[in-house]
C-alpha positions in Angstrom: 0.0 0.0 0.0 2.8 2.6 1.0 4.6 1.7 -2.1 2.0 2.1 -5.0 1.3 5.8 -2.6 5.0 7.3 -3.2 5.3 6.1 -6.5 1.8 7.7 -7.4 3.0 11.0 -5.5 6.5 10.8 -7.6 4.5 10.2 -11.0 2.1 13.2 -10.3 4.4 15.3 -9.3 5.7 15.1 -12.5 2.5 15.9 -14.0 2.2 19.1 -12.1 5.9 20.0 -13.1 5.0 19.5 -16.7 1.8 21.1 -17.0 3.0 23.8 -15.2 5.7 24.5 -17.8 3.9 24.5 -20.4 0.8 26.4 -19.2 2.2 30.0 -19.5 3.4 29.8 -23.1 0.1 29.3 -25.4 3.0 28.5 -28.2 3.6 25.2 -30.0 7.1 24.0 -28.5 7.6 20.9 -30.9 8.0 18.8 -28.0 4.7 16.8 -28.0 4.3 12.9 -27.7 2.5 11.0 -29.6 -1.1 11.2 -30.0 -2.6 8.6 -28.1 -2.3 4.8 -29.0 -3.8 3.9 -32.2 -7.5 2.2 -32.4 -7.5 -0.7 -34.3 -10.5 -0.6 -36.3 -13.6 1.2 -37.1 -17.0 0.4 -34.9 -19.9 -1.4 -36.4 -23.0 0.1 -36.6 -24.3 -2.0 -33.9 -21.4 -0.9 -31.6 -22.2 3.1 -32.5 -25.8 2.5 -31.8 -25.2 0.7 -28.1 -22.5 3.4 -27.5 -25.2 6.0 -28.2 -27.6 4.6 -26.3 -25.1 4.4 -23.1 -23.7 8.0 -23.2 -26.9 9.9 -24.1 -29.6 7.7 -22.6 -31.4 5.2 -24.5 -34.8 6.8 -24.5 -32.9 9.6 -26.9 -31.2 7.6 -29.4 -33.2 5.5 -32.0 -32.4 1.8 -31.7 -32.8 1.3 -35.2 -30.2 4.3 -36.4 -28.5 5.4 -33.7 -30.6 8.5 -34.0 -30.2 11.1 -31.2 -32.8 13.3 -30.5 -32.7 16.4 -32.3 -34.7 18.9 -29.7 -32.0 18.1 -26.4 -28.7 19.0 -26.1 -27.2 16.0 -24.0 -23.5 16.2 -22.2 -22.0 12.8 -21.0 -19.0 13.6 -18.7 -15.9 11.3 -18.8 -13.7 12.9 -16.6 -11.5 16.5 -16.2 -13.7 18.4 -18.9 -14.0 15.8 -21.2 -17.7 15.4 -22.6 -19.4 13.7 -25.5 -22.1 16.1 -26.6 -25.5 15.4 -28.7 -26.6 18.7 -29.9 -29.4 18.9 -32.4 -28.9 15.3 -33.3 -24.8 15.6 -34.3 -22.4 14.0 -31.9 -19.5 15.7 -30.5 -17.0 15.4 -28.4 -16.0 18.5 -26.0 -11.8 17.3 -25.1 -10.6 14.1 -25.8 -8.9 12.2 -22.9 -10.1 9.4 -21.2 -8.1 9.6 -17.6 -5.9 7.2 -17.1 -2.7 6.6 -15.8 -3.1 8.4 -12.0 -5.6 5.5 -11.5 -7.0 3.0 -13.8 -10.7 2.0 -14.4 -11.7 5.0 -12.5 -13.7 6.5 -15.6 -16.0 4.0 -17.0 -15.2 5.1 -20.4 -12.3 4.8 -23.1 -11.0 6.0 -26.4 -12.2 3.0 -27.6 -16.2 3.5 -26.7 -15.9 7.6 -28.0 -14.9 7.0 -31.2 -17.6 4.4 -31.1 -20.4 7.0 -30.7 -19.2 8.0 -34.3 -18.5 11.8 -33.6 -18.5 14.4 -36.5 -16.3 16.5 -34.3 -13.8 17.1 -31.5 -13.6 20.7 -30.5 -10.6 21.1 -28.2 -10.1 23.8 -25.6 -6.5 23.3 -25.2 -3.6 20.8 -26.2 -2.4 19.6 -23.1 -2.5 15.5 -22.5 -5.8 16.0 -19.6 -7.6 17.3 -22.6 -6.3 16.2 -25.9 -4.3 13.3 -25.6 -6.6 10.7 -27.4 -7.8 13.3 -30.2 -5.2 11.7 -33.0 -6.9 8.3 -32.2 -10.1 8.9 -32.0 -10.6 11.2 -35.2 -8.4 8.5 -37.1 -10.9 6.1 -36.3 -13.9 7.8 -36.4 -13.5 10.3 -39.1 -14.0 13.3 -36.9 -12.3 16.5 -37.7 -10.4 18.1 -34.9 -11.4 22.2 -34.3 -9.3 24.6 -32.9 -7.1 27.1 -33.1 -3.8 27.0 -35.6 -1.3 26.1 -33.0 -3.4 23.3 -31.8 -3.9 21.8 -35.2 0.0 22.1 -35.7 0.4 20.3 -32.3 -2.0 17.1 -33.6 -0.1 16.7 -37.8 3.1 16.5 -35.2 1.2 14.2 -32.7 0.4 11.9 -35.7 2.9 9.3 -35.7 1.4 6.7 -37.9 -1.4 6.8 -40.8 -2.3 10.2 -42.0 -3.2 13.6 -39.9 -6.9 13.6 -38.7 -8.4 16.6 -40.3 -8.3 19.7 -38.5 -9.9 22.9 -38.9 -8.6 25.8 -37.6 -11.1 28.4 -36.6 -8.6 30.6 -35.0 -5.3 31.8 -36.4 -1.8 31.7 -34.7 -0.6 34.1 -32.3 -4.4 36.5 -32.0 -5.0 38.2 -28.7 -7.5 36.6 -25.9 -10.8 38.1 -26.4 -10.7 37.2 -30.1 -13.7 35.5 -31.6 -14.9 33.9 -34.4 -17.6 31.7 -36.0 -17.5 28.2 -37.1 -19.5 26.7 -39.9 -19.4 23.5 -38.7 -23.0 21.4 -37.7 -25.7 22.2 -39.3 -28.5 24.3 -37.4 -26.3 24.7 -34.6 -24.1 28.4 -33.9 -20.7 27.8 -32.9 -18.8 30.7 -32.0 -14.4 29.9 -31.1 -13.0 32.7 -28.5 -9.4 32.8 -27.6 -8.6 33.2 -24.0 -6.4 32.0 -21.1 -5.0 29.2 -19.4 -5.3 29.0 -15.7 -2.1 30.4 -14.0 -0.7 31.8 -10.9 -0.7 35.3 -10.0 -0.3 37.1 -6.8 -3.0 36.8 -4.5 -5.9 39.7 -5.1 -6.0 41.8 -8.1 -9.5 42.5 -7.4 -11.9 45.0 -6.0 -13.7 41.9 -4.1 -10.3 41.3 -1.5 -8.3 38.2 -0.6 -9.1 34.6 -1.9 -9.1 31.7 0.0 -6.4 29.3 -1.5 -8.3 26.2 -2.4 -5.5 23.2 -0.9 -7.7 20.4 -0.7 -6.7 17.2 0.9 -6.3 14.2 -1.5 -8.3 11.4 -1.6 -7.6 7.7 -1.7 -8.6 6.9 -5.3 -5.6 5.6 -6.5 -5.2 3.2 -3.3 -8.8 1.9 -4.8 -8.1 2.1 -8.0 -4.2 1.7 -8.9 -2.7 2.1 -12.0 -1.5 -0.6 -14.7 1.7 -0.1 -15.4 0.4 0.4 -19.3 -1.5 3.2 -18.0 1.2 4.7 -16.3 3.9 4.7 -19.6 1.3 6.2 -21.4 0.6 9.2 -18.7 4.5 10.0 -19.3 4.6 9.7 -22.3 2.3 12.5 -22.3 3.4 15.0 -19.9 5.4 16.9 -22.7 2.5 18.1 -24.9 2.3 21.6 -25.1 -0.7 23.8 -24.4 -1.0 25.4 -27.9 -3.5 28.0 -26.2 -6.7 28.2 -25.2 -10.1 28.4 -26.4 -13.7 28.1 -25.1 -16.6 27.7 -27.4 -20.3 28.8 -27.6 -23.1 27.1 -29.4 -26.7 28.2 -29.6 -29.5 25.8 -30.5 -33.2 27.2 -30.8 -33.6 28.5 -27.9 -30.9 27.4 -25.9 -27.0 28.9 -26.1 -24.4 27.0 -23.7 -20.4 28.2 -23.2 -18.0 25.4 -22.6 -14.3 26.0 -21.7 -11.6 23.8 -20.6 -9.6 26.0 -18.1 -10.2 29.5 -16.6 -7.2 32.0 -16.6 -6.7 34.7 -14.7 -8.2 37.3 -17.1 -8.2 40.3 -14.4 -4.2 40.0 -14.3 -2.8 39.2 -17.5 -6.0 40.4 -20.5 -8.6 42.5 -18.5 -10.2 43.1 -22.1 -10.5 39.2 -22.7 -13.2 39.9 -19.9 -15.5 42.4 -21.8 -15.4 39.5 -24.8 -16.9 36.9 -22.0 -20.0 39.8 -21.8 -20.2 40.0 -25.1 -20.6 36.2 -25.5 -24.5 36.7 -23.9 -27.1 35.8 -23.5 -26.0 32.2 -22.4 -28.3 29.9 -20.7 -26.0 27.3 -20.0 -21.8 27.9 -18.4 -19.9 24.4 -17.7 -16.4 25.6 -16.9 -13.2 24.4 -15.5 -13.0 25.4 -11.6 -9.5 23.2 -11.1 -6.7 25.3 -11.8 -3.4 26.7 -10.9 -4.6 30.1 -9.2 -6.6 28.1 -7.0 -3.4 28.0 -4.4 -3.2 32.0 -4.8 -6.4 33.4 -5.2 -8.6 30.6 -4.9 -11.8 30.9 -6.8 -11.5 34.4 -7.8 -11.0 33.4 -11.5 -13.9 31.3 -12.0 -16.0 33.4 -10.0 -14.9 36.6 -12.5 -16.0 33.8 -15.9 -19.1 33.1 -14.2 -19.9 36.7 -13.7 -18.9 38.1 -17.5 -20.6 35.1 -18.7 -23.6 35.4 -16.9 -25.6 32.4 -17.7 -28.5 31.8 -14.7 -27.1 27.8 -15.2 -23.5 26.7 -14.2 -22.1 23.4 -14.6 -18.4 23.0 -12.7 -15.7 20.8 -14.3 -11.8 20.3 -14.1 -12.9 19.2 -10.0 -12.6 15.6 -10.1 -9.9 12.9 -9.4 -8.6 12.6 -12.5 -4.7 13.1 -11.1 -5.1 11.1 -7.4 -2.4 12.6 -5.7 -2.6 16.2 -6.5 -6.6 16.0 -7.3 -9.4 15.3 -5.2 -12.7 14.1 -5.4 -15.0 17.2 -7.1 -17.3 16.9 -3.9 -14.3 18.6 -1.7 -14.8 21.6 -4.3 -18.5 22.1 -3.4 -17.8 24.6 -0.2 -14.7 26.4 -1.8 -17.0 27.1 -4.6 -19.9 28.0 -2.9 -18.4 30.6 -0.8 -16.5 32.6 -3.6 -20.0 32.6 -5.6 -21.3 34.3 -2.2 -19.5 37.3 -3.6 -22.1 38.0 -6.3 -24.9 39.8 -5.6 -28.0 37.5 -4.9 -30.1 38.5 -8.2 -27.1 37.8 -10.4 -25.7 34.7 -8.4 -26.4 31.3 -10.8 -27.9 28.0 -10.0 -25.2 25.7 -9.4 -25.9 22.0 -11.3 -22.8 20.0 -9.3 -21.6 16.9 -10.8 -19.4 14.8 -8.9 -16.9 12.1 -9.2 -17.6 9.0 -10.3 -21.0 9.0 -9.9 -21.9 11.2 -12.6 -19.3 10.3 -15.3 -21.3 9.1 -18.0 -24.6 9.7 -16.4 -26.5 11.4 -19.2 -29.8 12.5 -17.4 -27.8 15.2 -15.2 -26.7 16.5 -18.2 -30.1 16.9 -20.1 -31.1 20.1 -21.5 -34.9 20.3 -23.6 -34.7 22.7 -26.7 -37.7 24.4 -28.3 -37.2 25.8 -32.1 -39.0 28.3 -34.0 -41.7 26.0 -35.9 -41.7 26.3 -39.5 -44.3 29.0 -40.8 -45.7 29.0 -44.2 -46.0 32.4 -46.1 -47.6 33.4 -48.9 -47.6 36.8 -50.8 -49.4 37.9 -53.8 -47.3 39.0 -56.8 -49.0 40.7 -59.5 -52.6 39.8 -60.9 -53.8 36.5 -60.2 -49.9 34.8 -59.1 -48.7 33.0 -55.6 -45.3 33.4 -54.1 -45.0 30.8 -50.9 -42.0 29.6 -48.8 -41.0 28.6 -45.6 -39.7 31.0 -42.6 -38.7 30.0 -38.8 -36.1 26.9 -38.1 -35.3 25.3 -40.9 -32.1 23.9 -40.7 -33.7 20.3 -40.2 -36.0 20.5 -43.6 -34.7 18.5 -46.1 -37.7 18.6 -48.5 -41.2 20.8 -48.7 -44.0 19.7 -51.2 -46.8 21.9 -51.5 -50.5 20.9 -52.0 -52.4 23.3 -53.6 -56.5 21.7 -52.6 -55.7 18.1 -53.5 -53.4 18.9 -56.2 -49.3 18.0 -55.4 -48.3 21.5 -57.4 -44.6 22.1 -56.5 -41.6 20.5 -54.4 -38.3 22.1 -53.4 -34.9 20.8 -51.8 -33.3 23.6 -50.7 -34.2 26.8 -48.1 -36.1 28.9 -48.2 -38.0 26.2 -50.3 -40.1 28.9 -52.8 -42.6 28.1 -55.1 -44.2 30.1 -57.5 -48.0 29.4 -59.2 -49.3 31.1 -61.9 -53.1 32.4 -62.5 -54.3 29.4 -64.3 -52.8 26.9 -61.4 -54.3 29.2 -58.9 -58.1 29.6 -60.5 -58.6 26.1 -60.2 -58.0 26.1 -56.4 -59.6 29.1 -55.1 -61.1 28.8 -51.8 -59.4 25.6 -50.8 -55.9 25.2 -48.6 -52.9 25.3 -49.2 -50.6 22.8 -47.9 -46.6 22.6 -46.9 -45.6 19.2 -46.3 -42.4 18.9 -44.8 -40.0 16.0 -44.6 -37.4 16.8 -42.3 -33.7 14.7 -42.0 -34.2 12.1 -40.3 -37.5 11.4 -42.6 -40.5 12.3 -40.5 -43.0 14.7 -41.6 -45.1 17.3 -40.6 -47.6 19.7 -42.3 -48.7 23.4 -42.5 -51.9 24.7 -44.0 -53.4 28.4 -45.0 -56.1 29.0 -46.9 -55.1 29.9 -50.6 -55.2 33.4 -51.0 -56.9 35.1 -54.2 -54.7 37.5 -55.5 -57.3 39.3 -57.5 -58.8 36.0 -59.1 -62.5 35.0 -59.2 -63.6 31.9 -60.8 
C-alpha cells in the first residue's frame, strides 16, 4: 500500500511539473508525444448505436439508427472536462482524454467506446494531454475532424505518428489576442462561435476590488489506493506530460432556444488580459456555463477566476468541471470543491448569483440524465404573398435547418416540391383559379425522414372563378 502511494505522488508530481511549464506559453514548442495509441478498427454500426444509447440515454437515441434526439442537447461527462455532446442530433465530443494513468478504471469510459459513438467532431479547448491526448486516435478512427485554433492543429499533424493527420480545422489563427472570436461553420443548425482566451495560472494573490481569496488546498483522496494504475496506463501518462498547451479556447453554441459556453480551463483574465473579460460579456445571452474550476490560481487566489467567468458570462445555469480525481495525488474528489466554490459565488450579488448543477466524481461520469437540456425551435411558418394579378409566391420561414424537403398541395393537387431553403414556389393564375377557396398545404419532410404539415387558406390575389 505505501509503495504504490510514493510512486503515485513521484508520478504526479511530474505531472504538475510539466503542466506547469507549459501552461504560460500558449505557443507550440515541438515537443509533443504521440497522439494517443492507435485504435485498431472502425466500430460497427451496432457498436455506435449501443455506444449512443449508453452516453446519451437510451430513451434519446433510435435503436434502429443510432438516432439522437434532435430537440435536447445531452453532455455525457468522462472525466476532467472531457464530454461527449448530442446537440441537435450531431455528436461531438467537448476534449478528448479518457483519464488514465493516475488511477486505472476509474472512468467508465475509453477511447475506444468515443470513437464508437461515431463523432463528426472534437472541438478542443487546449492541447495539453488531460484534454487532448486521445484526439489523434479517436478522429483517425472515427472520421471526426479536430477544431481549434492553428497552434493546436500544428500540435495534432506533429502528434500523428502513424497513418495520416486527422483533419483539423482551424477556426482561430496563430498568435491573436484573448478576447478574439470567431464563428464556425461546422454542424448544421447549430451556432458555434471559437473565443481565444487563457490558461489557468498563478498570479499574486488579489488583483481585485472583491479582496483576498481563499487558496483552495484540498486534501487528497484515496482513489488511487482503490483504483491503482497498470503499469500500461502509467507509460502512457509519461509519455504525455510533454505536450504543449498550444493556447486556449472556449466555445459557444446556440440551439433554438438554448446557447451553452464550454471551456476547458479559466485564466486569470483580471491580471494578465482584462479586455479578454469584456469578450466573455459580449458572448451573452447564455443559458447554460460548464467551466473548469481546477486550476493553478486556486493556491493564490482561490476561486477568484472562476468566479470573475461566471460573472462576465452570466448564464442563470452553471455546470463546474476540471474538479474531479482525475490526477489522485494532487486532485481530489470534485465533492471537496462544493464549499470552496460555494463561498467565492457568495460574492455576487443575490439576483445575479447562478444555479449551481454540481456533478461529482464518479458518480456522474457518464450519467446522461444530469446533463439533459430540452430545446424548443422556431416551428416552420408558411407564407404566402401575392405577386402581380392572379400569381402566388409561398416559402417557408422559422427553423429550418432540419428541412430536407417541402412539397406543396395546392386543394388536393401536389403543385410544386423544393430541396433547398427557403424552399419557394411560385403558381401562376391558371394553377391558382382552379384552387380558389381551398388550402394550401406545406408538407415537410425533415432529415431524419419524419414529416409534418402546415396549411393556410389559398389566398386570391385578384382571381374569381
Amino acid at each position: 500500500m505505501r509503495r504504490r502511494r510514493v510512486l503515485g505522488t513521484t508520478a504526479l508530481a511530474a505531472v504538475i511539473t510539466a503542466i506547469s511549464g507549459a501552461a504560460p506559453s500558449p505557443a507550440h514548442t515541438g515537443a509533443d508525444a504521440r497522439g494517443g495509441e492507435p485504435i485498431l478498427r472502425a466500430a460497427t454500426t451496432a457498436e455506435t448505436i449501443a455506444a449512443r444509447q449508453r452516453y446519451f440515454g437510451s430513451a434519446d437515441v433510435d435503436p434502429a439508427t443510432g438516432s439522437v434526439r434532435r430537440d435536447r442537447v445531452i453532455l455525457s461527462w468522462v472525466g476532467v472536462t472531457n464530454f461527449a455532446m448530442a446537440i441537435r442530433g450531431h455528436v461531438v465530443l467537448l476534449d478528448a482524454w479518457v483519464p488514465r494513468g493516475g488511477t486505472s478504471g476509474y472512468v467508465p469510459s475509453s477511447p475506444e467506446q468515443l470513437a464508437a459513438l461515431s463523432p463528426e467532431a472534437i472541438l478542443i479547448g487546449h492541447a495539453h494531454f488531460d484534454h487532448a491526448a486521445d484526439a489523434v486516435a479517436i478522429a483517425q478512427a472515427s472520421g471526426a475532424t479536430i477544431v481549434g485554433n492553428a497552434e493546436q492543429c500544428a500540435a495534432f499533424r506533429e502528434r500523428t505518428t502513424s497513418g495520416m493527420p486527422p483533419r483539423c480545422l482551424t477556426a482561430l489563427a496563430a498568435g491573436v489576442a484573448p478576447g478574439t472570436t470567431a464563428e464556425v461553420d461546422l454542424l448544421p443548425g447549430v451556432g458555434v462561435r471559437i473565443m481565444k482566451h487563457l490558461h489557468s495560472a498563478v498570479t499574486s494573490p488579489g488583483g481585485d476590488s472583491t479582496g483576498y481569496h481563499m487558496p483552495v488546498t484540498p486534501l487528497p483522496s484515496t482513489t488511487q489506493v482503490e483504483h491503482p494504475p497498470t503499469p500500461q496506463d502509467m507509460l502512457r501518462l509519461f509519455g504525455g506530460l510533454a505536450d504543449s498547451e498550444a493556447g486556449t479556447v472556449l466555445y459557444r453554441f446556440e440551439v433554438g432556444d438554448l446557447t451553452l459556453v464550454w471551456h476547458d480551463s479559466s485564466g486569470p483574465l483580471t491580471d494578465n488580459a482584462p479586455s479578454a473579460l469584456d469578450a466573455l460579456r459580449g458572448l451573452g445571452p447564455v443559458d447554460i456555463h460548464v467551466g473548469a474550476i481546477q486550476g493553478f490560481n486556486q493556491f493564490s487566489n482561490g476561486m477568484r477566476d472562476i468566479r470573475q467567468y461566471i460573472e462576465a458570462i452570466g448564464a442563470p445555469l452553471f455546470v463546474p468541471s476540471h474538479h474531479d480525481d482525475w490526477a489522485a495525488g494532487i486532485t481530489t474528489k470534485g465533492e471537496n470543491y462544493r464549499e470552496p466554490l460555494d463561498t467565492e459565488l457568495a460574492r455576487i450579488p443575490p439576483e445575479r448569483r447562478p444555479q449551481v448543477r454540481f456533478i461529482s466524481d464518479p458518480a456522474d461520469y457518464v450519467r446522461p440524465e444530469a446533463l439533459t437540456f430540452p430545446v424548443a425551435f422556431d416551428a416552420p411558418r408558411l407564407t404566402r404573398r401575392c405577386v402581380g394579378s392572379g400569381r402566388l409566391r409561398v416559402g417557408l420561414r422559422g427553423d429550418l435547418a432540419d428541412v430536407r424537403e417541402v412539397s406543396y398541395v395546392l386543394g388536393r393537387r401536389r403543385a410544386a416540391r423544393r430541396t433547398r431553403a427557403p424552399f419557394h414556389a411560385r403558381f401562376a393564375r391558371s394553377t391558382l383559379r382552379a384552387q380558389l377557396g381551398r388550402r394550401l398545404t406545406a408538407v415537410i419532410t425533415d432529415v431524419d425522414g419524419s414529416r409534418r404539415t402546415v396549411r393556410r387558406t389559398i389566398p386570391s390575389c385578384g382571381l374569381r372563378r
